[in-house]
C-alpha positions in Angstrom: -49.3 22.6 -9.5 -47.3 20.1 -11.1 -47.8 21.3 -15.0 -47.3 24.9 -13.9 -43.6 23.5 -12.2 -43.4 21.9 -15.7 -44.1 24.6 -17.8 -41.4 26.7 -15.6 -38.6 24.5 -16.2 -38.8 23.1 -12.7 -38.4 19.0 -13.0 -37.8 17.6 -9.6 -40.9 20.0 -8.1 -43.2 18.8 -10.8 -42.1 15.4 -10.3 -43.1 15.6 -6.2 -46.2 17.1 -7.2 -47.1 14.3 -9.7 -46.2 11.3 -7.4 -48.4 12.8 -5.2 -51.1 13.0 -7.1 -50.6 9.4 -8.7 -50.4 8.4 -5.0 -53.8 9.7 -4.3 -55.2 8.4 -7.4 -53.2 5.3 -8.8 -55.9 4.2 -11.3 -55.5 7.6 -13.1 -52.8 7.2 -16.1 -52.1 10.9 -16.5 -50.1 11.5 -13.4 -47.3 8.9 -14.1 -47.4 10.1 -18.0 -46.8 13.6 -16.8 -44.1 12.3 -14.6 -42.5 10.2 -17.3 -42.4 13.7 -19.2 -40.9 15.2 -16.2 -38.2 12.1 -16.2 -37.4 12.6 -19.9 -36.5 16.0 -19.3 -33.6 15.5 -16.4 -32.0 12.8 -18.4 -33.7 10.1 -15.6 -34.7 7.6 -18.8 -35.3 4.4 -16.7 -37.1 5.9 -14.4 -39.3 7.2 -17.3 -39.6 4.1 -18.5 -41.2 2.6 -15.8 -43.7 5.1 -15.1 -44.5 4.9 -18.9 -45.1 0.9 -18.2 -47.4 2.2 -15.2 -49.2 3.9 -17.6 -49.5 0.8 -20.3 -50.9 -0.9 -17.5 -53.6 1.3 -16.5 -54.4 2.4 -20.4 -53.1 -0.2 -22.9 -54.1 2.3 -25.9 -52.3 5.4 -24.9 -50.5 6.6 -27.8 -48.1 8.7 -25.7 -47.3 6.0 -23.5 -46.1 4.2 -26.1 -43.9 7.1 -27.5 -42.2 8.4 -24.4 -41.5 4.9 -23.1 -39.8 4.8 -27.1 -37.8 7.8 -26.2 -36.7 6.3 -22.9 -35.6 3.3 -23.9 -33.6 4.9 -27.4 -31.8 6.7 -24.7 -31.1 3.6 -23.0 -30.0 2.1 -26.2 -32.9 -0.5 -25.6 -33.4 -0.3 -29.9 -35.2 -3.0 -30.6 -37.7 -2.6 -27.8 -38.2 0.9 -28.4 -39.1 -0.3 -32.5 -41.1 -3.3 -30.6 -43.1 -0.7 -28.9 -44.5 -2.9 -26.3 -42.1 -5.1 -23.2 -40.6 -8.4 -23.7 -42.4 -11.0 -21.1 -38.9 -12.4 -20.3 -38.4 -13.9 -17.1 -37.6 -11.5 -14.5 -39.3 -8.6 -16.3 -41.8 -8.0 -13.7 -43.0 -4.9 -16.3 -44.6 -7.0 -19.0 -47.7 -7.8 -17.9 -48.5 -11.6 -18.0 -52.5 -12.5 -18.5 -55.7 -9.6 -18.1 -56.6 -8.4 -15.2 -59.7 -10.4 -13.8 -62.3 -8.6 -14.0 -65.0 -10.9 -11.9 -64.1 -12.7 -8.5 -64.4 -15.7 -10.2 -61.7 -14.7 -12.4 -59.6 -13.7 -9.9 -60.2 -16.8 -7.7 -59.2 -18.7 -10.7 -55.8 -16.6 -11.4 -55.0 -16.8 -7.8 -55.1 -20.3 -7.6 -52.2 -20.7 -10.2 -49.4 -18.7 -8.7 -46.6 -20.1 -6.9 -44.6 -17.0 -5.6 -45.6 -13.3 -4.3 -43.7 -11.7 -7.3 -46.6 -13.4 -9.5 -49.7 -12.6 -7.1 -47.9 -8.4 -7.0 -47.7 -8.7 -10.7 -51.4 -9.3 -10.8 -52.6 -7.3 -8.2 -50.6 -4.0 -9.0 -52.4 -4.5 -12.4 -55.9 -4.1 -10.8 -57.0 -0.6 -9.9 -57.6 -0.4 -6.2 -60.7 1.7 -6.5 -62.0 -1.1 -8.5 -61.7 -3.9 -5.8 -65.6 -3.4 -4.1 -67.0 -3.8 -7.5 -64.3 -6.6 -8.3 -65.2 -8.8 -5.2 -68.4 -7.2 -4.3 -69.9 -9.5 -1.2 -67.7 -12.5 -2.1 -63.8 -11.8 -0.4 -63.4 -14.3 1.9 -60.7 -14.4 5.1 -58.2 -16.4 3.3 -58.2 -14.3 0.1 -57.9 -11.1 2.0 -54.8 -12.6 4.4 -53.2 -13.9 0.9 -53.7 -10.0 -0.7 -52.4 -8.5 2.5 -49.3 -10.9 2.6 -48.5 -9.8 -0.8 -49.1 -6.2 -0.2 -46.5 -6.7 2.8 -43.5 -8.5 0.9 -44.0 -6.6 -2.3 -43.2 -3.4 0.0 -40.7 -4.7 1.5 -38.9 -5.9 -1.0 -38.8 -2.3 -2.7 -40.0 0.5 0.0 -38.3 3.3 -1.6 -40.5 2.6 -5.0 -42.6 5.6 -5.5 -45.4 3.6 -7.7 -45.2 0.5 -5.4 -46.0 2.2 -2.4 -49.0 4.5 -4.2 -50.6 1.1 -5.0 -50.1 -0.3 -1.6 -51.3 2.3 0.1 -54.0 2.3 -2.9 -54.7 -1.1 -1.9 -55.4 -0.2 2.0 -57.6 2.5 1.6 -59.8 0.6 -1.0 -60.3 -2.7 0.3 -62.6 -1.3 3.6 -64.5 -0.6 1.3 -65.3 -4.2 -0.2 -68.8 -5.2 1.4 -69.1 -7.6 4.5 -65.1 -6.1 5.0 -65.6 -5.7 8.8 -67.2 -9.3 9.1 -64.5 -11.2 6.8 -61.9 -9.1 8.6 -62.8 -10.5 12.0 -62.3 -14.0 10.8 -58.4 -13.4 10.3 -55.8 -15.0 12.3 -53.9 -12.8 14.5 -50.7 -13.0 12.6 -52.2 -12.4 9.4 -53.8 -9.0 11.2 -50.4 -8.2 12.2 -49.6 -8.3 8.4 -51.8 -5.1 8.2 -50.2 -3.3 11.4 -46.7 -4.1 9.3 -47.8 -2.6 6.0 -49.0 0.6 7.5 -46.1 0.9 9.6 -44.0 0.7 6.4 -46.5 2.9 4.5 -46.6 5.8 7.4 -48.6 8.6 7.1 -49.7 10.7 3.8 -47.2 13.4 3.5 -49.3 15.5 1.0 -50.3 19.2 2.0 -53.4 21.4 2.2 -57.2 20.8 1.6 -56.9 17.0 -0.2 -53.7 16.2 2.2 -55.7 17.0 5.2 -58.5 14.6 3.3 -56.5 11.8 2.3 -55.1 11.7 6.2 -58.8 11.0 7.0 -59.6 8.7 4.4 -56.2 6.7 6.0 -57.4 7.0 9.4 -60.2 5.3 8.9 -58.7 3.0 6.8 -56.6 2.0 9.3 -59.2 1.8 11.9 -60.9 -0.9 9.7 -58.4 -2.9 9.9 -58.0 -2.4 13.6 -54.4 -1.0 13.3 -52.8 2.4 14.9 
């Protein structure tokens, strides 16, 4: 749906259509590079930008990435970054990515352990695909690590609830991490207050808004989510 909007010239229906796909399936890079495109083509350059950034997170190698965050950011007048190619890490640029993702929970742990503030543990969560978090922490999550995550997932959305690509990898985040072994078990040994965390973060989330067959599915997929976590 949203390349045939594309194709027809119609921008701001391709973009809906493409946010809600990326919503459903943040770990896939196409949907914010087709959304960048979208971007580009109603003059909305810094919102292309950071969609092309999404994408450089997911797939470091993609070689249109790279060039329609370069258009973006010659429109912008950003020069020398668009020649650069890749983001300054300058402080307050919560776009360059800081270290790799972890790929063990050892790793993670390790990470973790080092950050001070939520903007750090967001940075290195958002760059994590949610559908990769059972094999990331298999039978290993403990309560404090999930009540940390879930604290993070609440300030980063409050701190910007109108941000289409935060709230995709919130809600990414929600889905996914019921589905971490032992979940149920580890999630029983959480303090009320951090449950209440969870509650607050689907509150803010609401309910999926997409249409039809895979609307209807994702709704599902959220109830039960939510039921995991023993929220409405």
């Amino acid at each position: 749906k949203g390349n045939a909007a594309f194709k027809a010239g119609d921008f701001p229906t391709a973009i809906g259509h493409y946010t809600a796909a990326f919503i459903a399936d943040p770990s896939n890079a196409t949907y914010p590079l087709n959304r960048a495109a979208a971007y580009l083509k109603l003059g909305k350059n810094e919102d292309a930008e950071r969609d092309c950034n999404a994408v450089l997170l997911i797939d470091s190698k993609n070689v249109k990435g790279y060039f329609r965050r370069g258009q973006a950011r010659v429109a912008l007048q950003k020069l020398k970054e668009a020649e650069a190619g890749k983001p300054k890490p300058t402080a307050g640029n919560s776009e360059a990515p800081k270290r790799e993702p972890p790929q063990t929970m050892v790793a993670f742990t390790k990470i973790w352990e080092t950050l001070e503030t939520e903007e750090e543990r967001w940075d290195v969560l958002r760059q994590i695909p949610a559908t990769r978090l059972p094999v990331l922490f298999k039978a290993s999550l403990d309560a404090s690590i999930l009540a940390a995550i879930l604290h993070t997932l609440r300030a980063a959305l409050a701190a910007a609830p109108e941000d289409a690509e935060r709230v995709s990898v919130v809600r990414a985040y929600m889905v996914n991490l019921p589905r971490v072994p032992r979940f149920n078990s580890v999630a029983l040994m959480m303090k009320k207050e951090e449950r209440e965390d969870a509650q607050a973060v689907w509150d803010m989330l609401g309910r999926s808004q997409r249409d039809g067959v895979e609307g209807e599915m994702d709704k599902r997929k959220e109830d039960g989510s939510r039921r995991a976590w023993g929220c409405r």
